[in-house]
C-alpha positions as CSV (number, residue, x, y, z in Angstrom):
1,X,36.3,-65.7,-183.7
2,X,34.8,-65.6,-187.3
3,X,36.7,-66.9,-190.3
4,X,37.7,-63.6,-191.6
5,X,40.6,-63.1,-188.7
6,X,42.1,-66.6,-189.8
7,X,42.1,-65.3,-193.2
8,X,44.1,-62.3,-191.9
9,X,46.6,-64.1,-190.0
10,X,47.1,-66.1,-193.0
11,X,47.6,-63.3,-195.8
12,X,50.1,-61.4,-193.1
13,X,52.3,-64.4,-192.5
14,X,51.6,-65.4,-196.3
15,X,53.0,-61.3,-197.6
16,X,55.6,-61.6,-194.8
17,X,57.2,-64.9,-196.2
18,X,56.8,-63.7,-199.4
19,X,58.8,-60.0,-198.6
20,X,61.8,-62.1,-196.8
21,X,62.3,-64.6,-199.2
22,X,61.4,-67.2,-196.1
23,X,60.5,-70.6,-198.0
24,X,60.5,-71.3,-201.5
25,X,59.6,-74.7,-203.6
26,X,62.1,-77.1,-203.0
27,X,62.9,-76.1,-199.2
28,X,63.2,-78.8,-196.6
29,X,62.3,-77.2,-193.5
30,X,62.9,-78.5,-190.3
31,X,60.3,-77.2,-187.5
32,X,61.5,-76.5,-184.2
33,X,58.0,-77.6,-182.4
34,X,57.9,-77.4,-178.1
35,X,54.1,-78.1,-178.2
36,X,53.0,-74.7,-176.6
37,X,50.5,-72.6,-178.8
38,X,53.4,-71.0,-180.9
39,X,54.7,-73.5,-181.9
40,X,51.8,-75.7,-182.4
41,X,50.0,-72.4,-184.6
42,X,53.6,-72.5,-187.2
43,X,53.6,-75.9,-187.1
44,X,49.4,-76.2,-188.0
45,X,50.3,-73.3,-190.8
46,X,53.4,-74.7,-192.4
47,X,51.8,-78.4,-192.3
48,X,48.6,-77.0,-194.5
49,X,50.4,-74.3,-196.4
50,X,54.2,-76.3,-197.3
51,X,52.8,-80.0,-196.5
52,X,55.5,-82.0,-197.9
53,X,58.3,-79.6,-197.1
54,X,58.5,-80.3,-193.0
55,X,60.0,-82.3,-190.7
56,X,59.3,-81.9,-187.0
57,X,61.6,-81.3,-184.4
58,X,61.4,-81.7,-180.5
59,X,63.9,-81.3,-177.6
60,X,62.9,-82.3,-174.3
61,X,65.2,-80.3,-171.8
62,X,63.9,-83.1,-168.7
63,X,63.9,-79.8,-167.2
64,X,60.0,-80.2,-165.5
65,X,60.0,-83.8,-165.2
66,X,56.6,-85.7,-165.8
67,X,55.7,-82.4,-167.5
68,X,58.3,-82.3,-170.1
69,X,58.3,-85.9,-171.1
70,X,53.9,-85.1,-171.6
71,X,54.6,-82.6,-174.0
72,X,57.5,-84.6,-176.1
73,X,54.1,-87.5,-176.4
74,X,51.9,-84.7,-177.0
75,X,53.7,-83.7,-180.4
76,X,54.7,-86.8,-181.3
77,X,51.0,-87.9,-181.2
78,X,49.9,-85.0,-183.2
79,X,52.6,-86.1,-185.9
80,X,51.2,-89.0,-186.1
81,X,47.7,-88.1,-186.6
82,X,48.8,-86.1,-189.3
83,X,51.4,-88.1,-191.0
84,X,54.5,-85.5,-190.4
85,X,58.2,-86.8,-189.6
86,X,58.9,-86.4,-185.8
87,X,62.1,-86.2,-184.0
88,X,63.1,-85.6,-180.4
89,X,66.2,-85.2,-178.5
90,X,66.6,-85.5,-174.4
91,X,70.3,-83.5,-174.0
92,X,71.8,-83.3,-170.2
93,X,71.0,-79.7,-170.0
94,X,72.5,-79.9,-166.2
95,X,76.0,-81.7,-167.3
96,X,76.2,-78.3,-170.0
97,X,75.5,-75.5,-167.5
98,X,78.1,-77.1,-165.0
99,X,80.6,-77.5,-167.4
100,X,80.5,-73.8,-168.9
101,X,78.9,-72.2,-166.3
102,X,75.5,-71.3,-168.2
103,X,72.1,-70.5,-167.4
104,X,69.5,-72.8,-167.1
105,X,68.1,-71.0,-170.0
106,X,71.3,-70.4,-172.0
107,X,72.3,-74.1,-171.6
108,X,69.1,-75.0,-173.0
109,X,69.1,-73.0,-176.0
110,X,73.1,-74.3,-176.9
111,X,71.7,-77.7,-176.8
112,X,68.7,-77.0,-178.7
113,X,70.4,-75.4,-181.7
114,X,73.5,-77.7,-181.6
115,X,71.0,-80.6,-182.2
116,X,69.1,-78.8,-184.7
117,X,72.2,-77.7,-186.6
118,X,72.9,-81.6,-186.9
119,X,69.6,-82.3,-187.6
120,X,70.0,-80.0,-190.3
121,X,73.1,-81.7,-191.7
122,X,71.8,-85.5,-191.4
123,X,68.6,-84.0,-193.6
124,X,70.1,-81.8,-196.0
125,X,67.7,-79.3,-194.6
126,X,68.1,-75.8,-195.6
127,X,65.7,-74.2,-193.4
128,X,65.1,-74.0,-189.5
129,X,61.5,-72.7,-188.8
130,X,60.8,-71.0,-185.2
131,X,57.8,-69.6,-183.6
132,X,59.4,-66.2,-182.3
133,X,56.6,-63.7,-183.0
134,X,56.3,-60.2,-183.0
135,X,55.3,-60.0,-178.3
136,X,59.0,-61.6,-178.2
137,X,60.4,-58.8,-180.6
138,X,59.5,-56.3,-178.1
139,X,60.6,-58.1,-175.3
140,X,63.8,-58.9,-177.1
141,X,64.9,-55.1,-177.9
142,X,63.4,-54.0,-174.6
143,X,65.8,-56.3,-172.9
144,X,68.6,-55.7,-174.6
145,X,68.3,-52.2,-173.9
146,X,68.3,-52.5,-170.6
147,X,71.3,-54.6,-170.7
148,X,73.2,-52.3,-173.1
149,X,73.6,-55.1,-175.6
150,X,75.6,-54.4,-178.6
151,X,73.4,-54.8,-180.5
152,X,70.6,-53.2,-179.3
153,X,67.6,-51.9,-181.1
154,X,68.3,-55.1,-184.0
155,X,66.5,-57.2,-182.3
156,X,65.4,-60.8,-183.4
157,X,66.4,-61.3,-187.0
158,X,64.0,-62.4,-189.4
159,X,66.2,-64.9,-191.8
160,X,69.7,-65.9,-190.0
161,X,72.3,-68.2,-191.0
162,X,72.7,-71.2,-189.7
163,X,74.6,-74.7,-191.0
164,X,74.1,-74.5,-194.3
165,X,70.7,-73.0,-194.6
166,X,68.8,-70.4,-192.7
167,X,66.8,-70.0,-189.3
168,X,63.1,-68.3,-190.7
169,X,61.0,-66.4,-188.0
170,X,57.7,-66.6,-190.5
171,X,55.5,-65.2,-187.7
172,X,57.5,-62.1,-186.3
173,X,54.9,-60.1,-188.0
174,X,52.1,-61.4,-185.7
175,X,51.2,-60.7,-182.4
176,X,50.6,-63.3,-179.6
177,X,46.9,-62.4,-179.7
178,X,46.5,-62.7,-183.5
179,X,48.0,-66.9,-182.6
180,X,46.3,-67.7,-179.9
181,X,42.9,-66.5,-182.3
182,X,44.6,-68.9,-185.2
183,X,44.6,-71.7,-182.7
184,X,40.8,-71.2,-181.6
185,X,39.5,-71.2,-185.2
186,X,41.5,-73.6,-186.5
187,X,40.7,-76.1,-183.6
188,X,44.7,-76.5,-183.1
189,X,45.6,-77.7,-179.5
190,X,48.6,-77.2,-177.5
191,X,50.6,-77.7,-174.3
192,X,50.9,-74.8,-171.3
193,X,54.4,-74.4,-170.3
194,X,54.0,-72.9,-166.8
195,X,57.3,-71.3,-166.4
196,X,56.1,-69.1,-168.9
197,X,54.9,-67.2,-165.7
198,X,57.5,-67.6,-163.6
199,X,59.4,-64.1,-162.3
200,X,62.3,-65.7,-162.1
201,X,63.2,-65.3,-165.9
202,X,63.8,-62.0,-167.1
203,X,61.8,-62.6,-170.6
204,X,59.0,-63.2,-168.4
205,X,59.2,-59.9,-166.0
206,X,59.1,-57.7,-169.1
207,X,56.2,-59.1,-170.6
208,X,54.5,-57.1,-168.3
209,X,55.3,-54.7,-170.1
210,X,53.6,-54.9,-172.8
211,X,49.7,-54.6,-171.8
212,X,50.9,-51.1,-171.3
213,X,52.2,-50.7,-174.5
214,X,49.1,-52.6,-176.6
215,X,47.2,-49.8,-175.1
216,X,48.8,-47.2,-176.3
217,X,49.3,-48.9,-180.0
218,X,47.5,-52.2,-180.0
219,X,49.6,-52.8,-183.4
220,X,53.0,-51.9,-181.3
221,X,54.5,-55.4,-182.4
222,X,54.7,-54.3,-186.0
223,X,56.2,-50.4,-185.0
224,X,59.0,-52.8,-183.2
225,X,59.6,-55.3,-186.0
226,X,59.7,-52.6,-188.8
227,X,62.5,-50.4,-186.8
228,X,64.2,-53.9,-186.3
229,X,64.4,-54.7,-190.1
230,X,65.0,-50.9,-190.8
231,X,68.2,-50.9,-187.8
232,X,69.5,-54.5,-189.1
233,X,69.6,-52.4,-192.5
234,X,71.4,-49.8,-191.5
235,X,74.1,-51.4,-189.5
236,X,74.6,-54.0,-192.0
237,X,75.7,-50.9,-194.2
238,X,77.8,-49.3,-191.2
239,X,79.1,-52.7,-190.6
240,X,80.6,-53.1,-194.5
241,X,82.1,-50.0,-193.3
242,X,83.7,-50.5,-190.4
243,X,85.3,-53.5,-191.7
244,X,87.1,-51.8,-194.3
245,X,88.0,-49.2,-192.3
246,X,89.5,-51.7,-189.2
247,X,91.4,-53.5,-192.1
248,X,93.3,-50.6,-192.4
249,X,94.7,-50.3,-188.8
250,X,95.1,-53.6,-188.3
251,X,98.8,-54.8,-187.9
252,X,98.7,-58.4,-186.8
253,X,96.1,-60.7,-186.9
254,X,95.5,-64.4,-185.6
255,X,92.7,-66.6,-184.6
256,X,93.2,-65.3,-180.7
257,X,94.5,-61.8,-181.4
258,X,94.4,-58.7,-183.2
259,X,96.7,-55.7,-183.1
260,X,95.6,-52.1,-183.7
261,X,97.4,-49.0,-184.9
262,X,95.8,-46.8,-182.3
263,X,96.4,-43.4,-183.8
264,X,94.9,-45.1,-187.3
265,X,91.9,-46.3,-185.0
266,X,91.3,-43.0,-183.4
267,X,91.3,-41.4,-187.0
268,X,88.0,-43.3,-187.5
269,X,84.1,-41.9,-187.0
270,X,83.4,-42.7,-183.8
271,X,80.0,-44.8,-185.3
272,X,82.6,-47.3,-187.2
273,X,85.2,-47.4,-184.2
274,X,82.5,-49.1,-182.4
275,X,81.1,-51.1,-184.8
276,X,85.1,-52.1,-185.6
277,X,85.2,-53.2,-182.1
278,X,82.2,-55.0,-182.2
279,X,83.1,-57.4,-185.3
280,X,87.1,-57.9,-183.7
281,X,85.3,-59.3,-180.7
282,X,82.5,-61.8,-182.4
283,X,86.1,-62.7,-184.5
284,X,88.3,-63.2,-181.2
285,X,84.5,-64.9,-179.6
286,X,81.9,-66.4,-181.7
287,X,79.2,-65.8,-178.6
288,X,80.1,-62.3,-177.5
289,X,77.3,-61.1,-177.8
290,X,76.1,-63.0,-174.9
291,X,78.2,-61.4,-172.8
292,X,79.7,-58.1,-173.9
293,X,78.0,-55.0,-174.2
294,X,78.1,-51.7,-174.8
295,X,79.9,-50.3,-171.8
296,X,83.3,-53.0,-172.4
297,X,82.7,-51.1,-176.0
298,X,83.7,-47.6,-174.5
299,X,85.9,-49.2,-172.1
300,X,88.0,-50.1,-174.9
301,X,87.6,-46.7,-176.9
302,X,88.8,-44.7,-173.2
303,X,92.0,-46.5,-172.9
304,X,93.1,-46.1,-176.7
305,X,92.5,-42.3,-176.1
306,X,94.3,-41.6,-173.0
307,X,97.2,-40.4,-172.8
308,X,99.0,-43.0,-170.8
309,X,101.9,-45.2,-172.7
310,X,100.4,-48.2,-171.5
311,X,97.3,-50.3,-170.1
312,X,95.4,-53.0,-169.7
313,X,91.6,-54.1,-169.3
314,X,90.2,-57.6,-168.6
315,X,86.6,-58.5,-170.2
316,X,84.4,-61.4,-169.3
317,X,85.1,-64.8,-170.7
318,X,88.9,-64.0,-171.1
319,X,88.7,-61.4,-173.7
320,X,92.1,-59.1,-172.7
321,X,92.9,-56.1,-174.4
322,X,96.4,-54.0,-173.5
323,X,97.6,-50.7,-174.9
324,X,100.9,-50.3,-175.6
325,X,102.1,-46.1,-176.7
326,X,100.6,-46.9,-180.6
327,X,99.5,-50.3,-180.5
328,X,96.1,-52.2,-178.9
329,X,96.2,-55.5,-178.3
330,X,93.2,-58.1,-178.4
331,X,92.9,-61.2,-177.0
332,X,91.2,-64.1,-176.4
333,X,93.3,-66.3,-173.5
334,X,92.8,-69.9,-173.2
335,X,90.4,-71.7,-171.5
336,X,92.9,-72.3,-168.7
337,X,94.0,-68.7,-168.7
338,X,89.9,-67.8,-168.5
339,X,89.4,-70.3,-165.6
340,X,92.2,-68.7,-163.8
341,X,90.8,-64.9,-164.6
342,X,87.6,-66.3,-162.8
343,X,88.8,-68.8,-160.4
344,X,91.6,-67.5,-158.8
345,X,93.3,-63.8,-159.3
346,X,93.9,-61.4,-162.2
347,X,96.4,-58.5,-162.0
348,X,95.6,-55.2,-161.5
349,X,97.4,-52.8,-164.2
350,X,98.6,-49.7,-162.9
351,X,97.6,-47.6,-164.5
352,X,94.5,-48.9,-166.1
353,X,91.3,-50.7,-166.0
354,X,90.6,-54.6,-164.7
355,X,87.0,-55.8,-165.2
356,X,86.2,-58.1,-161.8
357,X,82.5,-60.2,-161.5
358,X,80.8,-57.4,-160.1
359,X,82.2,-54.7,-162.0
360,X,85.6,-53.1,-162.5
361,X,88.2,-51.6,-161.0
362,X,90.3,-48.5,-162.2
363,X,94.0,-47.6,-161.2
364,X,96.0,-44.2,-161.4
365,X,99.4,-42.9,-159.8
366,X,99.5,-39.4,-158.9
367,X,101.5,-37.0,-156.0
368,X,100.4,-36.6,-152.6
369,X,98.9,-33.6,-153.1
370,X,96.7,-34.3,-155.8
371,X,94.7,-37.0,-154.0
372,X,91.1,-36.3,-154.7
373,X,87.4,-37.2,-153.2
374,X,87.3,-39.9,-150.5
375,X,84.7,-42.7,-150.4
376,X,84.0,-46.4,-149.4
377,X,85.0,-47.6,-153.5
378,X,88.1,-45.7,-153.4
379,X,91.5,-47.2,-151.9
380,X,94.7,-44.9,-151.4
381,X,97.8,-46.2,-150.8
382,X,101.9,-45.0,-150.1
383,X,102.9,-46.1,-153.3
384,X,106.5,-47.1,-152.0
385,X,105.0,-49.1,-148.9
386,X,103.0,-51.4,-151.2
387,X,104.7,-54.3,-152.8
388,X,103.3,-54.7,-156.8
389,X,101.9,-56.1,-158.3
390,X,99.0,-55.8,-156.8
391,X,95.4,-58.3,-158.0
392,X,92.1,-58.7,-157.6
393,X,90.4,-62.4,-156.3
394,X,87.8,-64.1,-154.8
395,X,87.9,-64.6,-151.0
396,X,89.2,-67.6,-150.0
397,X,89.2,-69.9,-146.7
398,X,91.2,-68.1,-143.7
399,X,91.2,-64.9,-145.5
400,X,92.2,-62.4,-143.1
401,X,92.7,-58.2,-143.3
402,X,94.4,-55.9,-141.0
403,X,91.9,-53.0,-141.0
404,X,93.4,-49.3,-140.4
405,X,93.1,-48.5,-137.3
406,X,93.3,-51.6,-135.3
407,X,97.2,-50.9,-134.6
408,X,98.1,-54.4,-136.1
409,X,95.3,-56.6,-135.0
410,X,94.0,-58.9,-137.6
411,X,90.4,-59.9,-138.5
412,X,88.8,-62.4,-140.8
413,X,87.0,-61.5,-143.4
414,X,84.3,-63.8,-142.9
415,X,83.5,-61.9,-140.0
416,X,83.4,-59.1,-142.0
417,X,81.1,-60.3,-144.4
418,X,79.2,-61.4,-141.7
419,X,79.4,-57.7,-139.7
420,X,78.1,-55.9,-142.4
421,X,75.2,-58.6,-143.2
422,X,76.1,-59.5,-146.7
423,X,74.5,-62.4,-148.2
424,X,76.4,-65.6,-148.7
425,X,75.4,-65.5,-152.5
426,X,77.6,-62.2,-152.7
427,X,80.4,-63.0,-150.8
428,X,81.6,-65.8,-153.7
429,X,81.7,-62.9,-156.0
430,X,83.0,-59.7,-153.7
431,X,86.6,-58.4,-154.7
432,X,89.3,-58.9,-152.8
433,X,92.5,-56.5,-153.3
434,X,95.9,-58.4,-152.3
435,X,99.4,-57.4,-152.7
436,X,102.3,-59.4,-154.0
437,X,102.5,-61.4,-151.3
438,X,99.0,-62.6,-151.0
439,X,97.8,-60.1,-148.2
440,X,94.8,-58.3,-148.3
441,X,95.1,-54.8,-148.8
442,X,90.8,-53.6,-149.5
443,X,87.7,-55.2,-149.5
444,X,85.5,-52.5,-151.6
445,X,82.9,-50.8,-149.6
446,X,83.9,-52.4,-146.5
447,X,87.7,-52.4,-144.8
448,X,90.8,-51.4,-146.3
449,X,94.2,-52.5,-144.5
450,X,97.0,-50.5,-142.7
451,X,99.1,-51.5,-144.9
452,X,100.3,-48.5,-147.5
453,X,98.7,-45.9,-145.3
454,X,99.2,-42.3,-146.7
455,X,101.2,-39.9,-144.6
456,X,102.3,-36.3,-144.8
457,X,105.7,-38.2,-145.8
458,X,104.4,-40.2,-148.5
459,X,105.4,-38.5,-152.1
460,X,103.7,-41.1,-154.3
461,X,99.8,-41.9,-154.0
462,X,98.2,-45.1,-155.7
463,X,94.5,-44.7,-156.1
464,X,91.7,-47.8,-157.0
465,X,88.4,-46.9,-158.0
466,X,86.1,-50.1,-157.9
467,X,83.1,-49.0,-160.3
468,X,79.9,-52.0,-159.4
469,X,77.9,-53.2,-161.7
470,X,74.3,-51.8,-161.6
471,X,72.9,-55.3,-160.2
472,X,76.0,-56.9,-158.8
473,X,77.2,-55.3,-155.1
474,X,74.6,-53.3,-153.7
475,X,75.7,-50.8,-150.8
């Protein structure tokens, strides 16, 4: 490659810094540096262009063994060589992701920026530089699409708070191409992380995507980053909103819950109600955006508008929200009262909504005669032969069901599970309906007990609709 690209690269990142206000004269920026080529390419850039500004940081996940610990010497070396502070930091990734049930990847990232953060603080640094460029901006508002995130089309943002600076993304505006050019002609060498093409993580399954993409607008990264900045625009406004608007339908407030006038919350555009319920949740849960998205959103909006006097809904991590004739609560239980929602059972409002692991499950009460459509996710029962309150759990050792129309005969569900050839990896996760007293009343898609039968005598009809998740229970 000739000089001229570098030259490129440079004015780009150079205008882009310059538009967002990235780094100015008396920053101290630390760099979060992994060794790959991104990294390595911001690092080479802010070392020539801010060279007395940076301070080097490295976390070694001891994730890929002999590997890892190579590329922690590998940017310490370079430091070095070139004179730049270095740091690293070896966290128990493993001892996180058992104790909060993460990811590999989300454990990772929590101990990267928690170190960072105090990194930040034992520095007085008011900048965190990252290598995120403009191939993980489409990747990034492709997958959260597909995942319905809240947030959606935003995106990666540019400048973020963090401590008591900001997180800068100096190279979104650059494609993956335009660094690994900047590393050939400026003789910068680098690390190759080889999970990086492993299936197994989403990020890297939707990078195929983009070949197609760079052929139909080899400059696609910067169509992506410009709607991003334009969207995070937009809702900001929306979002200034929506707060004043919530404020005015709020009736109680605390750190873990928020009550809601629902006819003053029903009065407002449906663009702000969302929105509304989108800054009452990152209030009640700092990371909700992790795991909430926009379907809990309209989960929440339904059972304000129905015309039931009461409900209730469970949402992941504990997140409970119950209507009561005008009011909504919102909740964030304990972490005791989470590990039971998980662990052991949660009730099943009747009516209403209860969100399960592998999707949710919707109660109504109706006569006889309106009983509707029949189908392997939908239970009926004698409401007078069941005993309430009725829950939703995980199985559990000895579980056994009597399935209708075994005249009393008993079977366990194991052998169910193992009957209908469902993996072991689902069978941790499958719902399991019990009454009261502990017995098992349906297993979704599979048995349902003879307990509650519906008869020509039977005057009262409970119905359970058990909605899966797209890639949770497959039948």
């Amino acid at each position: 490659m000739g000089k001229g690209l570098v030259i490129d690269m440079n004015q780009t990142v150079e205008q882009f810094i310059k538009k967002h206000n990235l780094i100015e004269e008396d920053d101290h920026i630390i760099v979060g540096v992994s060794g790959g080529v991104d990294s390595m390419a911001l690092l080479h850039y802010l070392s020539s262009s801010f060279p007395n500004q940076i301070t080097v940081a490295h976390v070694e996940h001891g994730l890929r063994g002999k590997a890892s610990v190579e590329d922690m010497e590998f940017v310490k070396i370079y430091c070095g060589k070139k004179g730049i502070p270095f740091f690293y930091h070896q966290p128990d990734v493993v001892k996180l992701m058992k104790e909060k049930g993460y990811s590999t990847q989300e454990a990772a990232r929590e101990c990267r920026y928690s170190w960072f953060h105090s990194l930040m603080k034992q520095f007085k640094a008011n900048k965190l530089a990252v290598a995120h460029h403009g191939d993980d901006q489409i990747e990034t508002v492709l997958m959260r699409q597909v995942r319905g995130s809240l947030t959606g089309l935003q995106g990666i943002p540019v400048k973020r708070k963090i401590s008591d600076g900001f997180i800068i993304r100096p190279f979104l505006c650059v494609s993956k191409k335009d660094i690994i050019d900047y590393c050939s002609d400026n003789g910068v060498t680098y690390r190759e992380d080889e999970s990086n093409y492993k299936d197994t993580y989403q990020r890297n399954r939707f990078r195929k995507v983009l070949p197609f993409l760079k052929e139909e607008n080899p400059k696609v990264h910067q169509s992506f980053q410009r709607q991003s900045e334009w969207i995070q625009e937009d809702n900001r406004l929306l979002e200034l909103m929506a707060k004043k608007e919530i404020e005015t339908v709020i009736i109680k407030k605390n750190q873990n819950n928020i009550q809601l006038s629902i006819d003053g919350f029903l009065s407002i555009p449906t663009p702000l109600q969302r929105r509304g319920l989108h800054l009452i949740l990152n209030y009640l849960s700092p990371d909700a955006e992790h795991f909430l998205n926009g379907i809990h959103v309209d989960d929440m909006i339904t059972l304000m508008e129905k015309q039931f006097p009461s409900g209730m809904i469970h949402l992941p991590k504990g997140i409970v929200v119950e209507k009561s004739y005008n009011r909504c609560l919102i909740t964030k239980e304990s972490g005791k009262k989470e590990a039971d929602c998980e662990d052991k059972k949660v009730l099943i409002p009747i009516p209403g909504l209860v969100h399960w692991k592998t999707g949710k499950i919707t109660s109504t009460i109706h006569k006889n005669e309106e009983t509707g459509s029949n189908g392997d996710a939908i239970f009926f029962a004698d409401a007078k032969a069941i005993d309430f309150p009725l829950y939703v759990r995980s199985r559990r050792h000895g579980d056994r069901i009597s399935p209708l129309g075994l005249k009393g005969s008993s079977k366990k569900i194991k052998s169910i599970f193992i009957d209908a050839k469902i993996p072991k990896a689902e069978r941790e996760t499958w719902p399991i309906v019990t009454d009261a007293n502990g017995q098992v009343i349906w297993i979704p898609f599979l048995k349902r007990s003879e307990i509650g039968k519906v008869t020509a005598q039977t005057e009262e009809v409970i119905t359970l609709v058990f909605n899966k998740d797209d890639e949770n229970i497959k039948r």
